[in-house]
C-alpha positions in Angstrom: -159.0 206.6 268.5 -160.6 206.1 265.1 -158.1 206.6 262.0 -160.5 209.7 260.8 -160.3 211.4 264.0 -157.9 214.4 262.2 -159.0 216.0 258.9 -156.9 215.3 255.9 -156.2 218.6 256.0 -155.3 219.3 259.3 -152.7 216.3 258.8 -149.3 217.3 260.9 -145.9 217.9 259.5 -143.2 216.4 261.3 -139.6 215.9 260.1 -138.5 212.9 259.8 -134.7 212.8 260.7 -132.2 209.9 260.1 -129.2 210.1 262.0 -126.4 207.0 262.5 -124.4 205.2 264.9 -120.9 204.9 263.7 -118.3 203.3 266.3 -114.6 202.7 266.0 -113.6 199.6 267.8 -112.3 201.4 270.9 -115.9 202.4 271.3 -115.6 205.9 270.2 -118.7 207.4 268.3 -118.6 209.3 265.1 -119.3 213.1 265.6 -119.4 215.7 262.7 -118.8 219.5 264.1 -120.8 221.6 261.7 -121.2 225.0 260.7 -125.2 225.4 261.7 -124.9 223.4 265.6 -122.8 225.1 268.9 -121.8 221.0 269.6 -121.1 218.2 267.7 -124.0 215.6 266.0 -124.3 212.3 264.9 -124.1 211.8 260.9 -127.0 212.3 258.8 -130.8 214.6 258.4 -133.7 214.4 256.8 -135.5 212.1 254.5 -137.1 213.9 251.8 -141.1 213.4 251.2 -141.0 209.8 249.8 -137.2 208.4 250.6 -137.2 205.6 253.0 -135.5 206.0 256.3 -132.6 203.7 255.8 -132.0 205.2 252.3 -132.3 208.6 253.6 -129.9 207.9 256.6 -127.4 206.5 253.3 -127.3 208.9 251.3 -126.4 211.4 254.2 -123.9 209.5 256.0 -122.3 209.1 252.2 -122.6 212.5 251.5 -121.0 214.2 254.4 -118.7 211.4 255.0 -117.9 209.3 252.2 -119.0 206.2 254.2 -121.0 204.0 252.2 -123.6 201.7 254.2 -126.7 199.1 253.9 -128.4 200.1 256.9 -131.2 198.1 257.7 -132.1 198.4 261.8 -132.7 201.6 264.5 -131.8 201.5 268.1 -133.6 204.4 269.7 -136.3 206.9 268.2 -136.3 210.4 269.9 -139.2 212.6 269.7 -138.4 216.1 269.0 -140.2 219.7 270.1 -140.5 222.4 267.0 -137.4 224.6 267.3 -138.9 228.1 266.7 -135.1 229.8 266.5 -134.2 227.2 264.0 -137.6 226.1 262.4 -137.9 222.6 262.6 -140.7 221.6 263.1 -141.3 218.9 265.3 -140.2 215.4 264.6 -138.7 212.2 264.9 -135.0 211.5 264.9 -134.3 207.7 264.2 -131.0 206.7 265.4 -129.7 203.6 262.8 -127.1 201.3 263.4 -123.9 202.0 260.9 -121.9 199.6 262.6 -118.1 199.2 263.9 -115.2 200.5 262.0 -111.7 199.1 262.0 -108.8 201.1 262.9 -108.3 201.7 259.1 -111.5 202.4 258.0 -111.7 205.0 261.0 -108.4 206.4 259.9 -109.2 206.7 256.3 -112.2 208.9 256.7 -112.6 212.6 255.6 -114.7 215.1 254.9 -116.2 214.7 250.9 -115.2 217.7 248.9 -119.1 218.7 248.7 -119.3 218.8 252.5 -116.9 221.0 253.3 -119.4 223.9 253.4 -121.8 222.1 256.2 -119.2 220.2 257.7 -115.9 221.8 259.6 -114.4 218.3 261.3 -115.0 215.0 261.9 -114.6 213.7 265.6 -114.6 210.6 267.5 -115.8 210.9 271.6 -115.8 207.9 273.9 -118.7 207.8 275.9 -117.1 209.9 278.9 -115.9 212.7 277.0 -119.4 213.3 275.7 -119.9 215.6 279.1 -119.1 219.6 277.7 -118.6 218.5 274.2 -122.6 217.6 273.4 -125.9 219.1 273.9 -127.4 216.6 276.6 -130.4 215.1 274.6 -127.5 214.2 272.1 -125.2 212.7 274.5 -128.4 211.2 276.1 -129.9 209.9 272.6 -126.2 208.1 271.9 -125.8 206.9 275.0 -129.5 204.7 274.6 -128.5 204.0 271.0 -125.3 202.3 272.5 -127.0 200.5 275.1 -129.6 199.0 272.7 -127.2 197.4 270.3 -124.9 196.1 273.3 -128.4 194.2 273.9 -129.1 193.7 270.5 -132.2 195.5 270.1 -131.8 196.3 266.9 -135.1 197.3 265.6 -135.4 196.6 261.7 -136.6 198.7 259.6 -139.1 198.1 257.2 -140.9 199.9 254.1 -144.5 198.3 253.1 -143.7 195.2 255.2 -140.4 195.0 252.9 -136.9 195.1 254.9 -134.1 197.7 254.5 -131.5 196.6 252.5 -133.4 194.4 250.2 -133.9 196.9 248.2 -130.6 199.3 247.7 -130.7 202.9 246.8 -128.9 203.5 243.7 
C-alpha cells in the first residue's frame, strides 16, 4: 500500500487517548469513578493536536490526580470503534506505564481541587474485583497492560526518533 493511497483530504480523525497504569504494591490498580462513565477508568484522555503521548498522559494523570510522572513506555495499545451516543470518534487508547506506588504515596492521593467537577472518587481494584465493577474491554485492557510489564514489555515511546522523558513537559 503506497503512502498516497488516501487523499490529503480524506485523511481520518482518530483520537488519540493516553491512559495510565498506576499500581499500589499490593497490586491494586488505580481507578477514577467519574461523572461522564457508568464504571470506573484508568487515569488520563486525550492528547491534544500536537502534544506527545507521554506528555499528554502527564499532564492528565497530574491534573485529575495530583500525581506527577516521567512516563516514557506503553504496555498495550487498544483500538477503539466511534462511540455514536458519546461521539468519539474512533481511536487509539495507549495504556503507559505510571509505575508502583508505596503505601504512602497511595495513601496520600486525592482528588485536585480542579477535578472535582469530572472526578467523583478515586479507587483501587485488585485484579479479581474488576468482575461487576468495570466495563469488560477496560478490565480486559488492564488486565494485558499488567501482564506486559510483569514480562517487561515495556514498549518506549518515542517522538521523532527522540525518547519520552528526555525531553520534560513544563
Amino acid at each position: 500500500m503506497a503512502h498516497n493511497d488516501i487523499e490529503r483530504s480524506e485523511q481520518p480523525r482518530r483520537r488519540l487517548g493516553c491512559v495510565v497504569l498506576i499500581t499500589r504494591e499490593d497490586g491494586a490498580v488505580l481507578f477514577e469513578e467519574t461523572t461522564y462513565k457508568d464504571q470506573p477508568i484508568l487515569p488520563g484522555g486525550g492528547a491534544h493536536k500536537g502534544e506527545r503521548i507521554a506528555d499528554a498522559a502527564a499532564r492528565e494523570l497530574f491534573e485529575e490526580t495530583g500525581l506527577r510522572r516521567t512516563l516514557t513506555h506503553a504496555l498495550a495499545i487498544d483500538q477503539m470503534e466511534a462511540n455514536e451516543s458519546s461521539g468519539a470518534n474512533e481511536g487509539l487508547n495507549i495504556v503507559l506505564d505510571g509505575g508502583v506506588l508505596t503505601a504512602a504515596e497511595a495513601e496520600g492521593l486525592s482528588i485536585p481541587v480542579g477535578a472535582s467537577e469530572e472526578i467523583r472518587a478515586l479507587v483501587w481494584l485488585k485484579p479479581n474485583q474488576f468482575e461487576g465493577r468495570l466495563a469488560r474491554y477496560q478490565a480486559d485492557r488492564v488486565r494485558c497492560a499488567l501482564a506486559a510489564r510483569a514480562a517487561g514489555h515495556g514498549l518506549p515511546l518515542l517522538f521523532i526518533g527522540e525518547p519520552a522523558g528526555v525531553h520534560v513537559a513544563a
